[in-house]
N, C-alpha and C positions, 0 to 999 in steps of 0.2 A: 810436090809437097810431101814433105814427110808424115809419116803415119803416127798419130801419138802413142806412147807407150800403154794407155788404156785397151788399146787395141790389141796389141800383142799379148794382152792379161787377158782380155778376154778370150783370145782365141784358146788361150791356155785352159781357162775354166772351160769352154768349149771341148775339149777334149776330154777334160776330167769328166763331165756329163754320158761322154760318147763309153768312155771306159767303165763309167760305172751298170751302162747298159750293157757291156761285154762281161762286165762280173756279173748281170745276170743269168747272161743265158749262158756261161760257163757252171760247170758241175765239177770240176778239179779242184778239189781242196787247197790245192798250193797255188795254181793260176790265179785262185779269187784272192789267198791271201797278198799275190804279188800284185796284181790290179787295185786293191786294197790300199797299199803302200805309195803306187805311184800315185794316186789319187791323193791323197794326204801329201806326198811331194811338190806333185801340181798347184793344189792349192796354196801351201808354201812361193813358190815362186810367183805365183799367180801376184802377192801379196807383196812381195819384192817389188817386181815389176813396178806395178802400180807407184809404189812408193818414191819407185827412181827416177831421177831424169835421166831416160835414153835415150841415146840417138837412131832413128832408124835408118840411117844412110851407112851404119858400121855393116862390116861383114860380117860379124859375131850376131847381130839382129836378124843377118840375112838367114843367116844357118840355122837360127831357131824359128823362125819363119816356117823355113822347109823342113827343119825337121817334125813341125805342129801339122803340117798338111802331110807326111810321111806316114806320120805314126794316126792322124785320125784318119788318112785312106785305109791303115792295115789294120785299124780297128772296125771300122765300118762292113770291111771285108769279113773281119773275121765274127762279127755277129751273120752274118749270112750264111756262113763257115764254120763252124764252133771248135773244126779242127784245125783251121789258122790264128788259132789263140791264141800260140806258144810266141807266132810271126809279129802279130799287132802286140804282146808284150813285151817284146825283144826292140818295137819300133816305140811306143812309149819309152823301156827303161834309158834309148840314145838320145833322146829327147829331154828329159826329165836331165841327164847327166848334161845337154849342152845349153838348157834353162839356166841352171844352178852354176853352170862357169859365166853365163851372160850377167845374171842378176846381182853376182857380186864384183863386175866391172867399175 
């Protein structure tokens, strides 16, 4: 059965939650303004999503999938980590960019 699209927005807002506890135990001026930014991205699509009828059996679903569990494993990590910050915002910003090609499918 396919997964409704409510679900993939949630995972989404899921993440934006996870990131904005990486902005806090980040101290880098420019990592918080870029976790800042994806976080307001996130929720943008978050918003899309929701909105669309998507299909989750595309491959374009699949790859945001993976990439929502990519980028909140490398976030997760890097609150444990404070110096794989750079890693979990490099894995948000691949994520946030393959959101925003799904959501306007």
């Amino acid at each position: 059965m396919a997964e409704k699209p409510r679900g993939l927005a949630r995972r989404l807002m899921d993440l934006q939650r996870e990131a904005l506890r990486l902005y806090d135990a980040t101290k880098d001026t420019e990592e918080r303004r870029q976790l800042l930014e994806y976080c307001d991205t996130l929720a943008e699509q978050s918003n899309r999503i929701i909105d669309a009828n998507l299909n989750a059996a595309t491959e374009e679903y699949r790859k945001v999938t993976t990439g929502i569990e990519d980028a909140s494993e490398a976030t997760r990590e890097a609150i444990k980590d404070v110096k794989s910050t750079q890693a979990a915002i490099n894995a948000i910003a691949k994520l946030v960019d393959l959101a925003s090609k799904f959501a306007v499918l």
